[in-house]
C-alpha positions, 0 to 999 in steps of 0.5 A, spaced: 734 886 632 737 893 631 734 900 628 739 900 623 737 893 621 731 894 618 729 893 611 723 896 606 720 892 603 720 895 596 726 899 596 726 905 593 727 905 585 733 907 583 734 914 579 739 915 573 745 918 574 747 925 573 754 928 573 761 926 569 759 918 569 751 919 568 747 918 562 744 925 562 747 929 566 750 936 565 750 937 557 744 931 556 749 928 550 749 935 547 757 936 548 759 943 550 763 949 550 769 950 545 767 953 538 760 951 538 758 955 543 760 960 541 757 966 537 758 964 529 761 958 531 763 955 523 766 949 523 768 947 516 767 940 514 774 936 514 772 932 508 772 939 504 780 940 504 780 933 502 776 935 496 780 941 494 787 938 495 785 933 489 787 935 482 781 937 478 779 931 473 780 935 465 777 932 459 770 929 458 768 928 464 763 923 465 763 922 458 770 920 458 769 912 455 764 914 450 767 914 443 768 921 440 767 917 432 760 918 430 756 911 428 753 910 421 746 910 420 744 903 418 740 903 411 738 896 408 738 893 400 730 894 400 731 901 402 735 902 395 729 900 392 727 909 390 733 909 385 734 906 378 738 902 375 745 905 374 744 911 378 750 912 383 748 912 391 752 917 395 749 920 402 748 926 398 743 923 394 740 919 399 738 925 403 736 928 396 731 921 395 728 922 404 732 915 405 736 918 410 736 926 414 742 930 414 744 929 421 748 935 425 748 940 419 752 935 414 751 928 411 751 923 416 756 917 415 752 910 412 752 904 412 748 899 407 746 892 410 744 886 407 737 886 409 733 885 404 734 884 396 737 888 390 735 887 383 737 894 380 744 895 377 747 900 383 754 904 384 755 905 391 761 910 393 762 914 399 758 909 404 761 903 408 757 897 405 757 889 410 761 884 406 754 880 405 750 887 402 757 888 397 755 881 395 747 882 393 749 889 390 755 885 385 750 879 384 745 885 381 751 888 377 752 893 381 759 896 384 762 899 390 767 904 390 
């Protein structure tokens, strides 16, 4: 048995690498130099120019889908019941009796549905009205115009 020969019996432990090849050598992961290791160093997102060269969205926006009509506000039969016999039903005068608000600063577009029931002679003009209140309304005696 020569010099050369002999063997420990725990070997050392390894160290990590360092350099080119190592895990935290030189930099320690960070990268270096270029325009981030100097003074102001600015670098302008790449995704920015992307943004800018696409043309603007115009119109609504967000909004685009949604209808530009406002929706009537719903009023039943049994809501009618405030006007006498033979009176005219208009937005006018059902802003005037409190069945309904202005909306908007202007008389808001009604519909009349066939929730409950009519015994007064009624003149309907200037509402939309379902094909089941216009026949209670014609039952009662009533028109729709």
């Amino acid at each position: 048995m020569q010099n050369h020969n002999l063997k420990r019996k725990t070997p050392n432990k390894k160290s990590a690498l360092i350099g080119r090849g190592g895990k935290r050598g030189k930099t320690s992961g960070k990268g270096g130099k270029g325009q981030t290791a100097r003074a102001g160093a600015k670098v302008r997102p790449e995704i920015r120019d992307t943004i800018k060269r696409l043309p603007k969205l115009r119109g609504r926006g967000k909004n685009s889908f949604l209808s530009i009509q406002t929706k009537p506000i719903a009023v039943y039969l049994d809501q009618l019941s405030v006007f006498k016999a033979g009176e005219k039903v208009t937005p006018k005068t059902l802003v005037d009796k409190g069945v309904t608000e202005i909306y908007k600063g202007r008389y808001p577009a009604i519909k009349i549905l066939s929730n409950g029931d009519i015994e007064t002679k009624l003149v309907i003009s200037g509402c939309t009205v379902s094909a089941g209140a216009k026949v209670k309304i014609e039952a009662a005696g009533g028109s729709v115009k």
